[in-house]
C-alpha positions as CSV (number, residue, x, y, z in Angstrom):
1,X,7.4,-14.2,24.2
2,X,10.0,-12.0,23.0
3,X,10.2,-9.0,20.5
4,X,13.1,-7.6,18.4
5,X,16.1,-9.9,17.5
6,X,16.2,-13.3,18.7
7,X,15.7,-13.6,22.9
8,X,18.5,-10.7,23.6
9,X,16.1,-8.4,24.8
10,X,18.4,-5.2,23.9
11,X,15.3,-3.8,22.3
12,X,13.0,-1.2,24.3
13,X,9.5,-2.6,25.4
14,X,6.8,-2.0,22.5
15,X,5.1,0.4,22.8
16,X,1.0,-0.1,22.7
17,X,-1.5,1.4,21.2
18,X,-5.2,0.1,21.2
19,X,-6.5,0.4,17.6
20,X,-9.1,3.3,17.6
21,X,-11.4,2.9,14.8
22,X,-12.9,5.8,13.6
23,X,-15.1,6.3,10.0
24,X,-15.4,10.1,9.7
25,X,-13.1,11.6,12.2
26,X,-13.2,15.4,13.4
27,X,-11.1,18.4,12.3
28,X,-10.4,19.1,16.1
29,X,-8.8,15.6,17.4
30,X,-5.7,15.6,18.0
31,X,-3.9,12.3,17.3
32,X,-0.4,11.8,17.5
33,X,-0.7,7.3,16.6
34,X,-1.5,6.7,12.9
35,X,-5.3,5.9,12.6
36,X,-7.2,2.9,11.9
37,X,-10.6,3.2,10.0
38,X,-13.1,1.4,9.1
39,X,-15.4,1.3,6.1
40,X,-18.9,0.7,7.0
41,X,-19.6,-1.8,3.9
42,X,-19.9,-5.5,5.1
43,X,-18.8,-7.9,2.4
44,X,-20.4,-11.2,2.2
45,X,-18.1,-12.3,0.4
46,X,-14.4,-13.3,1.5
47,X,-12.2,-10.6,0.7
48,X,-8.4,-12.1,-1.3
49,X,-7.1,-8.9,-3.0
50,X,-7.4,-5.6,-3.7
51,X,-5.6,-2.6,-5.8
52,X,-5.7,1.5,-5.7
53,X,-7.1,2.9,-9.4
54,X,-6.7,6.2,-8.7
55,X,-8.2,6.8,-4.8
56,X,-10.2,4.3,-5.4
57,X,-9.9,0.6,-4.6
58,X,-10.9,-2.4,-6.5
59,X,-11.8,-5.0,-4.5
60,X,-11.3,-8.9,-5.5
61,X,-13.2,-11.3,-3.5
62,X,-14.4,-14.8,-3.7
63,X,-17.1,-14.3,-6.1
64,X,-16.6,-11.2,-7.6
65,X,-15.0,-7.9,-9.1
66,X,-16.2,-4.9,-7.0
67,X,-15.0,-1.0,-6.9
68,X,-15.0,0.8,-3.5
69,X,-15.4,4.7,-4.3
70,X,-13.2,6.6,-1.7
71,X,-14.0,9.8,-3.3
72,X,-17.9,9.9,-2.4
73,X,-19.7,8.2,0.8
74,X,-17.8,4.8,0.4
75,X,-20.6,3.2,-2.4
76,X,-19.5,-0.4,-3.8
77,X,-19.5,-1.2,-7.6
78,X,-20.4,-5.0,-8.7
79,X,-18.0,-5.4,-11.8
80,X,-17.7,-8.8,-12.5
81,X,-19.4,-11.2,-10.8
82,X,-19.1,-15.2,-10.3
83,X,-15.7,-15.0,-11.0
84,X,-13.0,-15.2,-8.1
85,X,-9.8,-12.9,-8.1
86,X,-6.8,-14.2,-6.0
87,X,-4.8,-11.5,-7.3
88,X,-4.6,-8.2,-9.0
89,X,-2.7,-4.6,-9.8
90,X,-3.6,-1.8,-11.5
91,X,-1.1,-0.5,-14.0
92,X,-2.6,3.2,-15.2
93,X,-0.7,3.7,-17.6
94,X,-1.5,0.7,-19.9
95,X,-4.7,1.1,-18.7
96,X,-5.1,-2.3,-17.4
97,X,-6.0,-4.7,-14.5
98,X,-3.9,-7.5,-14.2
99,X,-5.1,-10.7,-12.2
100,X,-5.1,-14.2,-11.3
101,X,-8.8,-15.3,-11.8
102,X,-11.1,-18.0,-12.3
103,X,-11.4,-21.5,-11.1
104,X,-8.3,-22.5,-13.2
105,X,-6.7,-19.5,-11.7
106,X,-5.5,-17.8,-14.9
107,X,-3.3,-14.6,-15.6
108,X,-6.0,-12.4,-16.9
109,X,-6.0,-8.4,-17.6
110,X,-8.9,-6.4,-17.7
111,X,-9.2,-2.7,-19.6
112,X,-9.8,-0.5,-17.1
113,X,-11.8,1.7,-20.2
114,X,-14.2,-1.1,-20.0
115,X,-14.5,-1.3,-16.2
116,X,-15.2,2.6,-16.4
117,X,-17.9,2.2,-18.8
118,X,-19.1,-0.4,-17.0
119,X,-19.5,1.7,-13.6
120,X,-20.9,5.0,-15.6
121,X,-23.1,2.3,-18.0
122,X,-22.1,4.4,-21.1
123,X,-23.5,2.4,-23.9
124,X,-24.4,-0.8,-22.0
125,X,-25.3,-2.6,-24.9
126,X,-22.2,-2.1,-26.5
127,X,-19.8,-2.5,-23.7
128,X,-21.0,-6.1,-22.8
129,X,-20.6,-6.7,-26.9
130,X,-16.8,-5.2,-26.6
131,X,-14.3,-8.1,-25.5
132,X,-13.2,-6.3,-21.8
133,X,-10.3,-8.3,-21.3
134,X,-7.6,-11.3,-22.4
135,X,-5.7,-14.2,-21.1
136,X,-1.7,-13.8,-20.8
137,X,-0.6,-16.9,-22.8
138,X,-2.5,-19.7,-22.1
139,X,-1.4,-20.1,-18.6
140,X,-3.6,-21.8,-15.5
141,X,-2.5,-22.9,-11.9
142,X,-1.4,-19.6,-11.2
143,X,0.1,-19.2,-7.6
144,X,1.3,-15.4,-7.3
145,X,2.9,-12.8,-10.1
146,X,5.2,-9.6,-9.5
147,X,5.2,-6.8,-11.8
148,X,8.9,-5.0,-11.9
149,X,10.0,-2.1,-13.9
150,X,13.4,-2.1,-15.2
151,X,14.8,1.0,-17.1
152,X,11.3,1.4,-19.4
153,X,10.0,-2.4,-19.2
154,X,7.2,-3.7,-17.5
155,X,8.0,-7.1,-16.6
156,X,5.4,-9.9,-15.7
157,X,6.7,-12.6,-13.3
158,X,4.3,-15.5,-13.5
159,X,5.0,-18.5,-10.5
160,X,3.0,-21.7,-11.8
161,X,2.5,-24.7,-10.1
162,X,6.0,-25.7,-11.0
163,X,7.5,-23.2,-12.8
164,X,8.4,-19.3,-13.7
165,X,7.0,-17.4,-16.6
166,X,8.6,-13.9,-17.2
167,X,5.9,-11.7,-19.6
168,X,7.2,-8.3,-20.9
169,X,5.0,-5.4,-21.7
170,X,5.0,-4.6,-25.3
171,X,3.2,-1.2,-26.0
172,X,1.0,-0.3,-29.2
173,X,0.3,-1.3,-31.5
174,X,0.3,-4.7,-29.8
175,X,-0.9,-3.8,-26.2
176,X,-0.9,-6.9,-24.4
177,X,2.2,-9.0,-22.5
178,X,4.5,-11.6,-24.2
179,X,6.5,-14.3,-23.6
180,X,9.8,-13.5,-22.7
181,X,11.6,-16.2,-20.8
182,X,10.3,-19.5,-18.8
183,X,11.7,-21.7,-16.0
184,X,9.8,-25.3,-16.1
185,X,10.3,-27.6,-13.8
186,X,11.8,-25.8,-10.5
187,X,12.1,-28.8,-7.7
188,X,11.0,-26.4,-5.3
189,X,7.5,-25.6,-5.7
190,X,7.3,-21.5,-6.3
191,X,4.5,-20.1,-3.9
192,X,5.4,-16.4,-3.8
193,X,8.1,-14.7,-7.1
194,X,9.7,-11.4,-7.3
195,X,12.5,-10.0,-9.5
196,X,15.4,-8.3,-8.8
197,X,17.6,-6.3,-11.2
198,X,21.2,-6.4,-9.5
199,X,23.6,-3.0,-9.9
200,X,20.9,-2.2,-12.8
201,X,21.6,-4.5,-15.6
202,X,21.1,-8.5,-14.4
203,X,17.8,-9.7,-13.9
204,X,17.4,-12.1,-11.2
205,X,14.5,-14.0,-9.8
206,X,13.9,-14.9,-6.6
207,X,11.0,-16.9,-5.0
208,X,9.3,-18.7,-2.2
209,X,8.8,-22.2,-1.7
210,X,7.7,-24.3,1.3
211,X,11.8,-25.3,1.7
212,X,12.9,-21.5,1.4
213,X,14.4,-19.2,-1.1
214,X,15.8,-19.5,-4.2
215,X,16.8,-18.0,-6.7
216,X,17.0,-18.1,-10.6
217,X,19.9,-15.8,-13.3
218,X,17.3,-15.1,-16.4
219,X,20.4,-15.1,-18.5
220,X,21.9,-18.5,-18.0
221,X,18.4,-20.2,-16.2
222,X,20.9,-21.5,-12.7
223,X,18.7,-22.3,-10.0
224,X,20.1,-22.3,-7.2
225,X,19.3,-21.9,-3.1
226,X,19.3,-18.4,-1.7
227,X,18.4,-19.5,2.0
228,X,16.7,-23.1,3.6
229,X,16.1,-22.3,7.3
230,X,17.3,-25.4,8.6
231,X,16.5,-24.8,12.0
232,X,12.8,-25.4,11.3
233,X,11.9,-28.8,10.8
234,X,9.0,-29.2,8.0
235,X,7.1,-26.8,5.5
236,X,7.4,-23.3,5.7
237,X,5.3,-20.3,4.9
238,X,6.9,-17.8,2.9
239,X,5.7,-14.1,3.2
240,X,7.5,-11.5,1.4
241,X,11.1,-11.0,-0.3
242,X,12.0,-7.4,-0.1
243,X,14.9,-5.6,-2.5
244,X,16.4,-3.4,0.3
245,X,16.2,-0.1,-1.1
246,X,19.6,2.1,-2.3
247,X,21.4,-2.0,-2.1
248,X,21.7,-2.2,-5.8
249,X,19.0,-5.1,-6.2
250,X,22.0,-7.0,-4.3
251,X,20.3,-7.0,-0.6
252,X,17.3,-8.4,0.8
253,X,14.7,-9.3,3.6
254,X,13.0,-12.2,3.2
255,X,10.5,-13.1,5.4
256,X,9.1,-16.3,6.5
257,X,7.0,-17.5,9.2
258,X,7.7,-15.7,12.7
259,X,11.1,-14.6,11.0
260,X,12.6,-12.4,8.6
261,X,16.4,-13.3,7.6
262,X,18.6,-10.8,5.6
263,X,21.0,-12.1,2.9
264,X,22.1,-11.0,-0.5
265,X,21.0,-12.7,-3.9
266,X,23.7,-15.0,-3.9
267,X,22.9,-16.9,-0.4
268,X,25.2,-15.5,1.6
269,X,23.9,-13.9,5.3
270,X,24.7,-10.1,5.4
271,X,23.5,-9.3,8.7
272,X,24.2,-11.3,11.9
273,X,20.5,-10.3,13.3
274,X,17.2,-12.0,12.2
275,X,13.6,-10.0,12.3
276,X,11.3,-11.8,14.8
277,X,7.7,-10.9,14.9
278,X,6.0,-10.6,18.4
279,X,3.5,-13.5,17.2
280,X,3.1,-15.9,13.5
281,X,2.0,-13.5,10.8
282,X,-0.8,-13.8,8.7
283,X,0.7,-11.6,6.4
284,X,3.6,-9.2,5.6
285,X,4.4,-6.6,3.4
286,X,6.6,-3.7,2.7
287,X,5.4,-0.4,2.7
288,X,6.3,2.7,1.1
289,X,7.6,4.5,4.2
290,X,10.2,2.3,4.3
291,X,8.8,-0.2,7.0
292,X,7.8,-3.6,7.4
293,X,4.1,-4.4,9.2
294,X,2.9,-8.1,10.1
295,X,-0.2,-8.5,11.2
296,X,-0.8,-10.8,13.5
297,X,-4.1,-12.0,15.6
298,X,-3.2,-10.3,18.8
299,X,-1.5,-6.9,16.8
300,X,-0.3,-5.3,14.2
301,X,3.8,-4.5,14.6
302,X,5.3,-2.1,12.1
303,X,8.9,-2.2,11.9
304,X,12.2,-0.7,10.1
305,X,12.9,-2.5,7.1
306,X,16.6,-2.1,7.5
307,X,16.9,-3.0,11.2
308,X,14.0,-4.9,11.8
309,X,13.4,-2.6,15.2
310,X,10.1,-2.3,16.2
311,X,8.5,1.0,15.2
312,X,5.1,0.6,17.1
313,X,2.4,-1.7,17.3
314,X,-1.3,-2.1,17.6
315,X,-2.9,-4.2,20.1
316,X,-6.3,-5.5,19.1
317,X,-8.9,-5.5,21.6
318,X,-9.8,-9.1,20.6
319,X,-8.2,-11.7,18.4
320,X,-8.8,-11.1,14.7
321,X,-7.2,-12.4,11.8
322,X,-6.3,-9.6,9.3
323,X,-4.8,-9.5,5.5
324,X,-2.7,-7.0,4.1
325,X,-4.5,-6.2,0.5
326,X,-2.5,-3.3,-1.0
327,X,-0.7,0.0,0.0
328,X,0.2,3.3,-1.9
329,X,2.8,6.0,0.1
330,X,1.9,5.9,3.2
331,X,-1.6,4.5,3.2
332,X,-2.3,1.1,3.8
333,X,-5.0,-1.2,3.0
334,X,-6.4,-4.7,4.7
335,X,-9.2,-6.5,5.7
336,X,-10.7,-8.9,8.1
337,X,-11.4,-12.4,7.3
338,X,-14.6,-13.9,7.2
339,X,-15.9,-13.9,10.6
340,X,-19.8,-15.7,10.6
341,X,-21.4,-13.7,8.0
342,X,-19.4,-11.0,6.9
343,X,-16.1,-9.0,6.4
344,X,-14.4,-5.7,6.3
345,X,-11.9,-3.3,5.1
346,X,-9.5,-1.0,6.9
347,X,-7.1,1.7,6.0
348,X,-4.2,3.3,8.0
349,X,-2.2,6.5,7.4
350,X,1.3,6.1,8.9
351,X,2.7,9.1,7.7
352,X,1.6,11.5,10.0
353,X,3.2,14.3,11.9
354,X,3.2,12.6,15.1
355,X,4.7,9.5,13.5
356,X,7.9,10.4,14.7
357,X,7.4,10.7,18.4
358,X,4.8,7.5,18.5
């Protein structure tokens, strides 16, 4: 098996570190790896998404809305229940929860005012009378949305079954997202969407199917093909496009698979190297230090963004399937699937002083 670019082996062996999972550590350790803990709350439930409201993290899960406190001993919340939540992110400023829900998997946003008052129970009777949240158009067979600022717009970037919706945020008094633009009937199949704004005034969108990347201009609507791997021969699974940062919206890392390929938002290859994870990813994401981590079922491997060199790994003392939820600076959120009855949440800091000499 080989780590870093392709089989060249001109990368340094990776360096291993078992995880060490430890709830309430002491003042007095001294710790030079970033740290992987553990809450002690066992969900019964299989955990799909979750997003930071404030230091606290709401929790989407099979059948249910939930709110992990991080501020007190780690109680859970039950929001909303029988409901499932594929997706979600908190945008504090509008004061809402945006999500894919439901069994027709629609784009819905919750008031986080009326999750509040749910948790406290201020006026109970009232609050279950107040309408807590509402539908984005009157979209269903949601697959995966991006929200992306662009000078002092909130965009929404729906991916249907078969098509893109672009929402923008329109403030008071009408509070809620509208239509803005929509794609219909892409011939690759959008799993995974993201927008790019190129040298801060096109809008772009790029997204995932099971064939590769593509790409669409929101001015003129072109589709076109950004990159088909076709060295692989069947579907693929695409993980995560990243905008390389200070690139203009012009550069990116998408990833894919075992790989990660780096090419610009018109299709053409900018870097003669391609990322190659130790092992197939569950899941990928870009995190605010400026690295990329994959968790896989033998480790986790956090690399540079830019280079795709490996920055360190954790080994797990058995196999385990893990899945990135959510991430905020340098602190980074997932959880374990469903193993016999129950699951779990973790959190990492990978900012820490020793970071630099891990």
């Amino acid at each position: 098996m080989t780590f870093g670019f392709g089989a060249g082996g001109t990368e340094p062996p990776r360096r291993e570190s078992h995880i060490s999972i430890n709830v309430a550590p002491t003042s007095h350790e001294v710790n030079d790896t970033p740290e992987i803990r553990k809450y002690k709350k066992r969900f019964n439930s299989e955990i799909l998404c979750a997003s930071l409201w404030g230091v606290n993290l709401l929790i989407g899960t099979e059948t249910g809305l939930m709110l992990l406190d991080r501020s007190g001993v780690g109680k859970v919340y039950q929001l909303i229940s029988r409901r499932r939540f594929q997706q979600m992110e908190v945008l504090s400023d509008q004061n809402i929860l945006v999500t894919i829900s439901g069994k027709k998997n629609r784009v819905r946003v919750y008031y986080l005012s009326w999750l509040k008052s749910k948790i406290l129970r201020t006026d109970a009777q009232q609050v279950e009378r107040r309408n807590g949240w509402i539908n984005v158009g009157d979209l269903h067979g949601a697959v995966h949305f991006k929200i992306v600022k662009y000078e002092r717009i909130k965009f929404l970037v729906i991916a249907l079954r078969d098509s893109i919706e672009i929402y923008a945020w329109a403030p008071k008094p009408y509070h809620k997202f509208m239509a803005f633009k929509s794609f219909g009937e892409l011939v690759q199949k959008p799993c995974l969407v993201d927008l790019t704004v190129e040298e801060g005034s096109r809008l772009k969108v790029v997204y995932g199917s099971n064939q590769g990347f593509h790409a669409v201009d929101v001015d003129s609507g072109q589709v076109y093909d950004i990159y088909l791997p076709k060295h692989i021969q069947g579907n693929i699974t695409p993980h995560t496009i990243v905008t390389l940062p200070n690139s203009n919206g012009l550069q990116l890392l998408i990833c894919y698979d075992n790989e990660g390929v780096y090419v610009n938002t018109y299709g053409k290859v900018t870097k003669n190297m391609m990322l190659q994870w130790g092992e197939m990813p569950t899941s990928v994401a870009f995190i605010g230090t400026g690295q990329i981590m994959g968790w896989g079922n033998k480790a986790i491997e956090i690399r540079s963004v830019e280079t795709g060199h490996l920055d360190g790994v954790f080994m797990h003392k058995k196999a385990q399937k893990l899945k990135f939820l959510c991430e905020r600076n340098d602190k980074v959120f997932f959880s374990s699937a469903k193993g016999g009855s129950s699951c779990q949440i973790y959190f990492m800091t990978l900012n820490k002083p020793g970071m630099a000499n891990w």
